[in-house]
C-alpha positions as CSV (number, residue, x, y, z in Angstrom):
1,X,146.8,69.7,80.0
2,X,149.8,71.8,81.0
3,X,149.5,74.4,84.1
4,X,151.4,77.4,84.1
5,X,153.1,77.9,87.4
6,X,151.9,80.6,89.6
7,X,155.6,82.6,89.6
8,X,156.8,83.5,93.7
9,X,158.1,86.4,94.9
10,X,159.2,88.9,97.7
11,X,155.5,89.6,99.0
12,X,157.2,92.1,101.1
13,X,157.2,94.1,97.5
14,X,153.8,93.2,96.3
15,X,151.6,96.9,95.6
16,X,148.3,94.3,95.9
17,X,146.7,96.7,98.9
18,X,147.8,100.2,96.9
19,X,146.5,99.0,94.0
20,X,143.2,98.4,95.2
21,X,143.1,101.7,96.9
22,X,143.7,103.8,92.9
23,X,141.2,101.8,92.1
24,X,139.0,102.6,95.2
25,X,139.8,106.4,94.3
26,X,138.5,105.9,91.1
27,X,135.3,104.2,91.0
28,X,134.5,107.2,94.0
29,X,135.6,109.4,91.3
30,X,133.1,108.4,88.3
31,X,130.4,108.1,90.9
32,X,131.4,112.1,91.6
33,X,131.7,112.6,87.8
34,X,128.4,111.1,87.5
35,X,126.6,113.2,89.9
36,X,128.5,116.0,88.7
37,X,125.9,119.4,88.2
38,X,126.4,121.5,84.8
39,X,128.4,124.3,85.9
40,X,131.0,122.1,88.3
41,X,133.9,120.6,87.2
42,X,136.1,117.2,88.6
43,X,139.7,117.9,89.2
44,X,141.8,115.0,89.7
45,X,145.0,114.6,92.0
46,X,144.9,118.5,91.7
47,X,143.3,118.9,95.3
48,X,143.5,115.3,97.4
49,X,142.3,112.4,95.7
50,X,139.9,114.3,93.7
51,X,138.0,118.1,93.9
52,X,134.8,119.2,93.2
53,X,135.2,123.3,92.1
54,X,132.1,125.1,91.3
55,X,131.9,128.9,90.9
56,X,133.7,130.5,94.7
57,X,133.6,126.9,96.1
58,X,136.2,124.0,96.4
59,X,135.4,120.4,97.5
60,X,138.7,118.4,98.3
61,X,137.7,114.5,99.1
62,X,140.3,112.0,100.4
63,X,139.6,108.6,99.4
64,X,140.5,105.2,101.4
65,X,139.9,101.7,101.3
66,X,140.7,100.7,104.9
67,X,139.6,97.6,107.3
68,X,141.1,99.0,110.3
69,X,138.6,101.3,112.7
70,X,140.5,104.9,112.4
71,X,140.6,107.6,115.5
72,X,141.4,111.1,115.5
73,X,145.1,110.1,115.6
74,X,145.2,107.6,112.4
75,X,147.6,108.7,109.7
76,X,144.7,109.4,107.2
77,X,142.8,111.5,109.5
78,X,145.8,113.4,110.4
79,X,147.0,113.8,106.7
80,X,143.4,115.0,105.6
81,X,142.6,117.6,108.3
82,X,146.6,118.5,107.7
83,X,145.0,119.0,103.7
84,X,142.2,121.3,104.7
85,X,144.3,123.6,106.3
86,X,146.7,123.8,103.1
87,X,143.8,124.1,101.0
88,X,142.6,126.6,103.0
89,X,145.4,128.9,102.8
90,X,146.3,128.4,99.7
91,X,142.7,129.2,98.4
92,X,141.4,132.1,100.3
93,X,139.3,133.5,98.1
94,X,137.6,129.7,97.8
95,X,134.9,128.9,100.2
96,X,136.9,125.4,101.0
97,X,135.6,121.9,102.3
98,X,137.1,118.7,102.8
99,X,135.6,115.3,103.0
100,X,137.5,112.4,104.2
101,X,135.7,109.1,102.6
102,X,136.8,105.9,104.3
103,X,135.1,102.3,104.8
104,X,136.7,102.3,108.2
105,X,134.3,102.7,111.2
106,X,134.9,105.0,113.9
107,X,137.0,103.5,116.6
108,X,137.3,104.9,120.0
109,X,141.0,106.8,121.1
110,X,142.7,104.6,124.2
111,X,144.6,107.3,125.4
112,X,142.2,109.7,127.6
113,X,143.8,112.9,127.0
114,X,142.9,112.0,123.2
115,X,138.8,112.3,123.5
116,X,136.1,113.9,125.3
117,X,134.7,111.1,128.2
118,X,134.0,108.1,126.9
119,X,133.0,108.8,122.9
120,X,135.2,108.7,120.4
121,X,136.5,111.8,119.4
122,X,135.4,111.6,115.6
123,X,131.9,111.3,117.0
124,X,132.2,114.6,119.0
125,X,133.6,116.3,116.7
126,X,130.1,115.9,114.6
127,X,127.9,116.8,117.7
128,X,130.2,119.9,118.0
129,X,130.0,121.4,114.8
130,X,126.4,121.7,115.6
131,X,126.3,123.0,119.1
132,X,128.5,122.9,122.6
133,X,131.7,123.8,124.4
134,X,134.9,123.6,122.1
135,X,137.1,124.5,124.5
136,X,137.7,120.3,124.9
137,X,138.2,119.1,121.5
138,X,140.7,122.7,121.1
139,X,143.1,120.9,123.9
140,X,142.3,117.5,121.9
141,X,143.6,118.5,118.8
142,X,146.8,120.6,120.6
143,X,148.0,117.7,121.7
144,X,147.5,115.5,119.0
145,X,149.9,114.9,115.6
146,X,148.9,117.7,113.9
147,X,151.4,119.7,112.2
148,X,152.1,122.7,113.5
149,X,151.1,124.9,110.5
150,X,147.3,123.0,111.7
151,X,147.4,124.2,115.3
152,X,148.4,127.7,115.0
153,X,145.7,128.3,112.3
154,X,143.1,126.4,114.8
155,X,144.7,129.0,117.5
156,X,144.2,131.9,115.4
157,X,140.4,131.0,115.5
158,X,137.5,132.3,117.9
159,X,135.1,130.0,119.2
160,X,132.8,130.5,116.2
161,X,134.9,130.5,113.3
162,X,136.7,127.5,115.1
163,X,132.9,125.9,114.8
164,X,131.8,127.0,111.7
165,X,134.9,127.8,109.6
166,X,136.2,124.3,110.9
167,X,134.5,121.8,112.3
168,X,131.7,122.2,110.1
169,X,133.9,122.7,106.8
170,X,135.7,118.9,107.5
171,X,133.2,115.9,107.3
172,X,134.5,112.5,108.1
173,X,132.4,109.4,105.8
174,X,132.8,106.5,107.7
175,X,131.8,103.2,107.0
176,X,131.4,104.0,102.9
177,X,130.8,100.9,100.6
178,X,133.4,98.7,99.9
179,X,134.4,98.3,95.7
180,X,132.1,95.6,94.9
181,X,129.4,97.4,96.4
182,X,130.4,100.7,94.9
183,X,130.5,99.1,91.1
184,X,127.2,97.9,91.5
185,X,126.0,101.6,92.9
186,X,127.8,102.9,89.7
187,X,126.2,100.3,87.3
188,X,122.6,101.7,88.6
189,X,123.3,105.1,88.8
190,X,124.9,105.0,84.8
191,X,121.8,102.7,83.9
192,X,119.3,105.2,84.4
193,X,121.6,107.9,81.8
194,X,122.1,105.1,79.5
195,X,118.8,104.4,79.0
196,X,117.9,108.2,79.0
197,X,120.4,108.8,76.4
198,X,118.7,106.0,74.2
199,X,121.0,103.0,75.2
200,X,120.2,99.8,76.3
201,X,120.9,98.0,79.9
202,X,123.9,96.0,78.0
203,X,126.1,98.9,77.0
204,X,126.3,100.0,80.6
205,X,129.4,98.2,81.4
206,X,131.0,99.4,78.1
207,X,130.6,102.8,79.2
208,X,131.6,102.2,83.1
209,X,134.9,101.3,81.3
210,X,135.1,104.2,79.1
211,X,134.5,106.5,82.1
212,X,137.0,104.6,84.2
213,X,139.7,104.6,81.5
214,X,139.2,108.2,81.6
215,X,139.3,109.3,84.8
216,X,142.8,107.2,85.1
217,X,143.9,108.9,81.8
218,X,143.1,112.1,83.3
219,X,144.2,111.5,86.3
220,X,148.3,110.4,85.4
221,X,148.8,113.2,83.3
222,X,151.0,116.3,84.3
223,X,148.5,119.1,82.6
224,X,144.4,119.0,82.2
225,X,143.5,116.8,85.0
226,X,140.1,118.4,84.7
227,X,136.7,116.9,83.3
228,X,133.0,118.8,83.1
229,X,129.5,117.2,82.6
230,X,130.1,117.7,78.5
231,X,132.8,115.4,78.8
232,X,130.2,112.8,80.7
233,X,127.7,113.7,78.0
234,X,130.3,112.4,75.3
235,X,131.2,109.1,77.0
236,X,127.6,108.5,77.1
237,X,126.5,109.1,73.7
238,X,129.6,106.8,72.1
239,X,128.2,104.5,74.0
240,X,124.7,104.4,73.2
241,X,124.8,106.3,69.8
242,X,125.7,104.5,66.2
243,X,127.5,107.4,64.5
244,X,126.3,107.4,60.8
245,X,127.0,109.6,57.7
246,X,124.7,111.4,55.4
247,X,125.3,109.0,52.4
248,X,125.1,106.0,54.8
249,X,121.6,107.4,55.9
250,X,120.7,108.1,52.0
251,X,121.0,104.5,51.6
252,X,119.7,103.2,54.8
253,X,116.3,105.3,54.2
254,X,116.0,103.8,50.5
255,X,116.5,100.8,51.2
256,X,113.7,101.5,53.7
257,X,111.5,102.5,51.6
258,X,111.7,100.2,48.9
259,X,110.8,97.1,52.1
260,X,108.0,99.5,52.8
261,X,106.7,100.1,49.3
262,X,107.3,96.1,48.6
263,X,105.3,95.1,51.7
264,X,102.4,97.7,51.6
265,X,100.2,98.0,48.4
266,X,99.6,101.1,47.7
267,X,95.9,100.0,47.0
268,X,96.0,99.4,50.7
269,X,97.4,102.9,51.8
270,X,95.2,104.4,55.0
271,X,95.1,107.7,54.1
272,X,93.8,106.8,51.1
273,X,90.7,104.7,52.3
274,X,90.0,107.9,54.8
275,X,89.8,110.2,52.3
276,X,87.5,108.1,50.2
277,X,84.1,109.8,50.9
278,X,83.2,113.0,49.1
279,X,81.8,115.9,51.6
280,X,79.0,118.2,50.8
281,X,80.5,121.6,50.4
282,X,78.1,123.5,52.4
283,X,79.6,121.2,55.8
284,X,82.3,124.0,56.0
285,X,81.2,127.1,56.4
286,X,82.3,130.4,54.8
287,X,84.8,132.4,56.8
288,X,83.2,135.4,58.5
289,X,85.0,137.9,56.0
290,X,85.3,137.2,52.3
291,X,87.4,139.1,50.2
292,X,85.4,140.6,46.5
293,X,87.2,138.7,43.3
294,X,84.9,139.1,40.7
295,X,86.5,138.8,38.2
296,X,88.1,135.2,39.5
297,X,84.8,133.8,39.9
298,X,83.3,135.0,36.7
299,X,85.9,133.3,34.9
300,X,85.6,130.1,36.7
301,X,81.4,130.6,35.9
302,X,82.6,130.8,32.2
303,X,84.8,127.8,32.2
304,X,82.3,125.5,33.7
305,X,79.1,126.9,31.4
306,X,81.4,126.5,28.6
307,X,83.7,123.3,29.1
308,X,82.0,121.7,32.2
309,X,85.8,121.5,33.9
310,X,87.5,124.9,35.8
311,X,91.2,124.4,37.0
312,X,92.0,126.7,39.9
313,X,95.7,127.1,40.6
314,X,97.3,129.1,43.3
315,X,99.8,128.9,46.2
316,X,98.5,127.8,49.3
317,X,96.3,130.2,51.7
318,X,94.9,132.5,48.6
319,X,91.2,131.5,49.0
320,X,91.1,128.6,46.0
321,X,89.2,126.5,48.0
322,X,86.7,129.4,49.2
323,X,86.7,130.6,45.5
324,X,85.3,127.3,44.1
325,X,82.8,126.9,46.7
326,X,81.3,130.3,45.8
327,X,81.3,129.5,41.6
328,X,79.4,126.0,43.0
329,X,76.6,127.7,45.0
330,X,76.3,130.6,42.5
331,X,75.4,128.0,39.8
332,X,73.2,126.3,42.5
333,X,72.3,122.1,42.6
334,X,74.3,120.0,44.8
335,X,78.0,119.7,45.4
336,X,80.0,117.6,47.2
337,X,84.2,117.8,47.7
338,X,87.3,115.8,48.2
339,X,90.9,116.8,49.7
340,X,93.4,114.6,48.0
341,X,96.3,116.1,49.9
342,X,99.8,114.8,50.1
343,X,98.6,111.7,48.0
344,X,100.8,110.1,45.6
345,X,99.6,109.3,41.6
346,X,98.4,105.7,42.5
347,X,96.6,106.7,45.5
348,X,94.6,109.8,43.6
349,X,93.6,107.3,41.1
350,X,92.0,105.0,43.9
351,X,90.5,107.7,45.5
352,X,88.6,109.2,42.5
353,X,87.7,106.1,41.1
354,X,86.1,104.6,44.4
355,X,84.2,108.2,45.0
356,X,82.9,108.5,41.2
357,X,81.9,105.0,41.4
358,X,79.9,106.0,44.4
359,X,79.0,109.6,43.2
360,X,77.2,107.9,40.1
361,X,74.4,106.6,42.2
362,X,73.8,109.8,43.6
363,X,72.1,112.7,42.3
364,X,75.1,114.9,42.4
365,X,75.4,118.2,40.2
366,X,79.1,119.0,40.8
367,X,82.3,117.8,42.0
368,X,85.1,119.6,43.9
369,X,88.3,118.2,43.9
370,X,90.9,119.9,47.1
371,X,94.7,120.0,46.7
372,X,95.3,117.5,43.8
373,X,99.1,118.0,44.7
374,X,100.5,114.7,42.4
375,X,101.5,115.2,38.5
376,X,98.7,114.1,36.4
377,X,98.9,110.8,34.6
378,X,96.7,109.6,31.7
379,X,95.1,107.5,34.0
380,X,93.3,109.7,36.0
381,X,89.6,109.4,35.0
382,X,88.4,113.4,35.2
383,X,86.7,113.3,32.1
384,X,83.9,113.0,34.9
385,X,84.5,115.9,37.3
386,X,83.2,119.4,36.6
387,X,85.2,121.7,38.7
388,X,88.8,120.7,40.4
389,X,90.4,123.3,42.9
390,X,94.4,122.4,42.9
């Protein structure tokens, strides 16, 4: 077996720790496309890393993957609060945040003049956007390697907008998960969608991949580096949806049908054996209001005195039903009914002959037959039934 040698070069030159930070940025990026609302949108390498924009608001988020502790002086830090202050200026009319994501930890400043006592200065920076003197963390950040653009704005500010235009607009995430932990947060959160849109646990990792290729495509190109929750909503349904055309579906549905009709007798049909009992008519009442239509039941009177049968025919809701059920009681013995609706030829045929086998042990004087909906066939034994309502 041969072995390909592992090639050896300048490490000096090797991109191994930028690499994994793009990729960092994006999995934090589909986890924000993710939990994306419906009227926000994603903007990537636009504002930092990536931006959350929705209606007057703006959400810039730096993303590192770090093992180092960081302190108010660490490059990153600097660079993101630095970012704020652009945004800031550059978007007035924005209600702007920034947050800085980072698996470092806090680390406390060895220099004195660069924290408050003995916490580091990260920490009181979070206890200070809720309540205490500034004035401290004011001379902190003066002296510190800010740009100057930075301190003049953080001069130009009281006491409360420094707290509450500031402090409380930049939030520091430290400690985040690492990558392998993030995937795995990813993989449950697109789970739950997955299987909402229809999908299955399996095509989760086909659309992680989708999304990821995505956001990188989205993110590398000079125009559009935008994407909504539609966009999200697409991803999901190729990966959980078998597109299919209207003559594919033609064919898939008879080919159904014919395994359906091939494995079910229609001897055997349900509907069928439920309907198989005849009712006495007088079971359902009369609506409270009847309209007068003499001259509909005296002809069906006429046809039954003189041929025994009546055929009623009529669009649904006219009173055909009502209107046989009134010729039965005006000719007076007993009457029983049957509602063969939405049954097929074979199925009428079982019906009927089941119930007249039945009806001929009982001392019945007429038969009503309800919706007899199929096409009639030779077949059909009504030489037997007096009065049929269709």
């Amino acid at each position: 077996m041969t072995v390909t040698p592992i090639p050896k070069g300048d490490k000096a030159r090797e991109a191994i720790d930028a690499l994994k930070g793009y990729v960092y940025q994006i999995y934090q990026s589909a986890l924000a496309l993710i939990e994306l609302g419906p009227e926000e949108f994603l903007f990537l390498e636009v504002a930092e890393d990536y931006a959350v924009v929705a209606r007057d608001a703006l959400k810039g988020v730096q993303v590192k993957e770090t093992g180092h502790s960081i302190t108010i002086n660490s490059d990153d830090i600097i660079a993101s609060i630095d970012s704020f202050v652009n945004l800031r200026q550059k978007n007035p009319e924005l209600q702007v945040e920034l947050r800085h994501i980072t698996t470092s930890i806090i680390g406390k400043e060895k220099s004195s003049a660069h924290r408050i006592g003995d916490a580091p200065t990260l920490e009181t920076w979070r206890n200070l956007a809720k309540a205490g003197d500034v004035e401290p963390l004011r001379k902190v950040l003066d002296a510190s390697k800010l740009s100057e653009q930075t301190k003049n704005y953080i001069r130009r500010l009281d006491d409360t907008e420094f707290r509450e235009e500031f402090l409380k607009r930049i939030h520091f995430d430290c400690g985040a998960p690492d990558s392998k932990f993030l995937v795995r947060l990813l993989r449950s959160k697109l789970s739950k969608l997955v299987m909402e849109h229809g999908g299955v646990n399996s095509q989760v990792d086909g659309c992680l991949n989708s999304i990821l290729m995505t956001l990188l495509q989205k993110a590398t190109q000079k125009e559009e580096r935008c994407i909504d929750r539609n966009a999200l909503e697409e991803l999901l349904e190729r990966a959980t949806q078998i597109p299919l055309n209207r003559a594919q579906l033609e064919v898939q549905n008879q080919l159904i049908n014919k395994a359906l009709a091939a494995s079910v007798p229609q001897t055997t049909n349900l509907v069928a054996t439920r309907l198989a009992d005849p009712r006495p008519i007088d079971e359902v009442p009369f609506p409270p209001a009847l309209a007068s239509r003499t001259i509909q039941i005296d002809n069906i009177l006429s046809s039954l005195t003189q041929y025994g049968v009546s055929w009623i025919f009529g669009a649904a809701g006219v009173g055909k039903t009502t209107g046989a059920k009134i010729a039965a009681r005006r000719l007076g013995g007993k009457w029983v009914s049957i509602n063969l609706r939405s049954l097929g030829g074979e199925q009428v045929d079982v019906v009927l002959s089941g119930a007249i086998d039945r009806l001929t042990e009982q001392d019945i004087d007429g038969f009503l037959i309800d919706d007899l909906e199929c096409p009639f066939e030779c077949h059909h034994r009504f030489h037997s039934i007096p009065i049929s309502s269709g």
